[in-house]
C-alpha positions in Angstrom: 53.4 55.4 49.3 56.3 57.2 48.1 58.5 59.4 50.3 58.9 62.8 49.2 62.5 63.9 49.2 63.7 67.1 51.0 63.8 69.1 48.0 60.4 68.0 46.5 58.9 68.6 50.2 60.8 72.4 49.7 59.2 72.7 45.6 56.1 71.6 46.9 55.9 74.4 50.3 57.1 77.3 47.3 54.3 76.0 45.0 51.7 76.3 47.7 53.2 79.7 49.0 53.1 81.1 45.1 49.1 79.9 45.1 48.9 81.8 48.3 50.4 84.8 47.3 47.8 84.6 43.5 44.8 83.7 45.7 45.3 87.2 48.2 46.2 89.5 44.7 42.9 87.9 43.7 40.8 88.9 46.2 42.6 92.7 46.6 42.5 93.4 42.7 40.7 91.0 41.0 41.7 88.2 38.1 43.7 91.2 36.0 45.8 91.8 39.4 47.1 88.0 39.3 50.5 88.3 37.0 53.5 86.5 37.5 55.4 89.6 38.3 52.7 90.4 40.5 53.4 87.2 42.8 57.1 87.4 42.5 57.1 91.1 44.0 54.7 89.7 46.5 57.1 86.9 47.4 60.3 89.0 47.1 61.2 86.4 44.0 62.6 87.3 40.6 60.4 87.0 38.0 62.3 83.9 36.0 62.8 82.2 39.6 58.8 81.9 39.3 59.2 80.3 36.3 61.1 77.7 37.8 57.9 76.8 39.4 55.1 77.6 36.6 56.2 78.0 33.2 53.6 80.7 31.9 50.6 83.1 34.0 48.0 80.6 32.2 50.2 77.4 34.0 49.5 79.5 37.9 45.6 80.3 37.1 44.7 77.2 36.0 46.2 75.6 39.6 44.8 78.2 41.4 41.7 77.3 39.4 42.1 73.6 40.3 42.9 74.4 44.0 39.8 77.2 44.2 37.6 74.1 42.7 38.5 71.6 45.0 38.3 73.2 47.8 34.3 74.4 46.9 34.2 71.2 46.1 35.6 69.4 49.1 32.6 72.0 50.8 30.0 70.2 49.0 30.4 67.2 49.2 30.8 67.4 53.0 27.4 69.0 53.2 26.4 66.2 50.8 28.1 63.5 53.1 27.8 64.8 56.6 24.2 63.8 57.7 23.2 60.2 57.1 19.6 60.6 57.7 19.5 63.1 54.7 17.7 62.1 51.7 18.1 62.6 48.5 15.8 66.5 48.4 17.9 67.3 51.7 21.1 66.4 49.9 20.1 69.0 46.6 19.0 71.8 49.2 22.3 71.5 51.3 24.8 71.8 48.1 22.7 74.0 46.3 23.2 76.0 49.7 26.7 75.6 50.0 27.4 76.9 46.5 25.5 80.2 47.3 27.6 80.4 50.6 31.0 79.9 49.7 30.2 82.0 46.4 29.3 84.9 48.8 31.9 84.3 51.1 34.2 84.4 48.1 33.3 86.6 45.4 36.6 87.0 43.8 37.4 83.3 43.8 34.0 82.7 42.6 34.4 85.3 39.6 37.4 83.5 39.0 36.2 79.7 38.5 33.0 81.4 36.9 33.4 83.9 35.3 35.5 82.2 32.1 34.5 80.3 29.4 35.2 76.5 30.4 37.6 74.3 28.0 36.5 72.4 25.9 34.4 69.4 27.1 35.6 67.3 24.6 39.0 67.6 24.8 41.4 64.4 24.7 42.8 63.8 28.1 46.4 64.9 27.5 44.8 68.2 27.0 42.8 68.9 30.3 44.6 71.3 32.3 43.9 70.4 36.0 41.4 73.5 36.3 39.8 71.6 34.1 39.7 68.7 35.9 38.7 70.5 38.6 35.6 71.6 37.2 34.6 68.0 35.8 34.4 67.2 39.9 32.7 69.6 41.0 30.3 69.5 38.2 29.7 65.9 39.0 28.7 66.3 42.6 25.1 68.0 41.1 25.2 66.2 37.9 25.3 62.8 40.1 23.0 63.8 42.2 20.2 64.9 40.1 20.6 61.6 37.9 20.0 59.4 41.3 16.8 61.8 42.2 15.9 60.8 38.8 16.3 56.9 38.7 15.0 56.9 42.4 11.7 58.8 40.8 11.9 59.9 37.9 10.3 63.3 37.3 8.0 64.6 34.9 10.3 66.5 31.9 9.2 67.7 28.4 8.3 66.0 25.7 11.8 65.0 23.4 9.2 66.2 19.6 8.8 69.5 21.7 12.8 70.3 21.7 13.5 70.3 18.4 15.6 68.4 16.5 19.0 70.4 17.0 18.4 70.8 20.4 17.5 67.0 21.0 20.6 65.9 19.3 22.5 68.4 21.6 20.8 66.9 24.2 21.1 63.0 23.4 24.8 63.0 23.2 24.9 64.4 26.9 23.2 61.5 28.0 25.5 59.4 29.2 27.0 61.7 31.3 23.9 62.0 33.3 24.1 58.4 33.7 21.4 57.5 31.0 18.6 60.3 31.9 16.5 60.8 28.8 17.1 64.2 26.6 13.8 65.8 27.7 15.3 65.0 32.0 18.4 67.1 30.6 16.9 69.5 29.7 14.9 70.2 32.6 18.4 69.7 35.1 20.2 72.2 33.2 17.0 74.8 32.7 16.8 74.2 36.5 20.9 74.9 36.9 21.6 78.1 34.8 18.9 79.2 37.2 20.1 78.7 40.3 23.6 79.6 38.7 21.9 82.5 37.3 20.6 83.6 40.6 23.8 83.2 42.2 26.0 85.1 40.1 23.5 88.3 39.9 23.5 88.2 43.9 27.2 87.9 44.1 28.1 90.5 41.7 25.3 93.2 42.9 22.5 92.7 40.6 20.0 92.2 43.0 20.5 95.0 45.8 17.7 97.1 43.9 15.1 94.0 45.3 16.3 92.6 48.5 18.4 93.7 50.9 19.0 90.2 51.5 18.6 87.7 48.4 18.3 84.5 51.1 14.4 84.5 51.0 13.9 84.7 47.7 16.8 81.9 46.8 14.7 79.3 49.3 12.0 80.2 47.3 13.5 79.2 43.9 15.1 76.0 45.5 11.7 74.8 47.1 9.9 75.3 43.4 12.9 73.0 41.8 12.7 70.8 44.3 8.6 70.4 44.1 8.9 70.1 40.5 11.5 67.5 41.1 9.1 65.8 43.1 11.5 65.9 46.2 9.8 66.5 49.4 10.9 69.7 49.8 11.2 72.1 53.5 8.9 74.9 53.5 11.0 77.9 53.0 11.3 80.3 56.4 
């Protein structure tokens, strides 16, 4: 391991207090709020001394990105990881949990990481920023786990002649990176994702007040009907 130098240790404690200082403008005023001026005043900095640090506003929101990620990631996989009786259904309910909690806990953050187009998927390495990155991890923490409820028992999914052809090809070529689940299982894992996503996203940004006063219910609900249809033995919901 290499020893950090006094100066590095000092680079690194400024970089961590200028991601400090974006993450609390963040949360007060939103992504528009986060500009480099912004966290200079904040910090009683100049302007170009920030730039010493990150070289453009796109450079400090992508490692706020990666640092927002990692740390809703870090969250997951804990619950994932932290009871070793769990099986694989008790596994899905506990992330699919955690997302909803930390995304309510942090709706700024959470517009943040989700509420931008992601780069390109395809992108040659030398050209993922570390958000990026970022997101590829915490992506794989469901992606991983719904391939292994599928090779463990494979569920039923539609039929690959009822896709269509574009959508099939779409499909095949994302194959490998659910570890070798056929197009029809992909399909069904991200049908099932964009609606717990979906579900998330409308309780976090106050689309769903008009129903329930408290969206809880109704998200155990969903969960236990993806996780029957699955074929994971699911917990009754409350």
């Amino acid at each position: 391991m290499v020893e950090l130098t006094r100066r590095d240790r000092q680079r690194a404690a400024t970089v961590a207090e200028i991601k400090t200082a974006a993450r609390k403008l963040l949360v007060e005023g939103g992504a528009p709020s986060v500009g480099l001026r912004a966290v200079a005043r904040e910090l009683g900095l100049s302007a170009p001394a920030l730039y010493r640090y990150f070289g453009s506003h796109e450079d400090l929101i992508s490692a706020l990105i990666a640092d927002l990620y990692d740390e809703l990631t870090d969250a997951l996989i804990s619950l994932r990881d932290g009871d070793p009786d769990a099986d694989l259904g008790d596994k899905l309910f506990l992330i699919a949990g955690g997302l909803r909690d930390w995304a309510l806990a942090h709706p700024a953050e959470f517009g943040l990481l989700f509420g931008a187009p992601v780069p390109n998927p395809d992108a040659d390495d030398h050209e993922l920023t570390p958000g990026h990155l970022a997101a590829m991890r915490f992506a794989a923490v469901f992606k991983e786990l719904v391939a292994q409820i599928y090779h463990h028992q494979p569920f039923p999914h539609p039929d690959e002649e009822s896709l269509g052809p574009e959508l099939l090809a779409q499909l095949r070529r994302k194959s490998e990176f659910f570890d070798g689940m056929p197009a029809g299982a992909v399909y069904l894992s991200l049908t099932y994702w964009t609606r717990l996503y979906g579900l998330i996203c409308m309780e976090v940004f106050g689309q769903l007040h008009w129903a329930f006063e408290d969206a809880g219910a109704y998200f155990q609900a969903q969960l236990f009907e993806i996780g029957e249809a699955l074929g994971l033995d699911c917990p009754v919901p409350e």
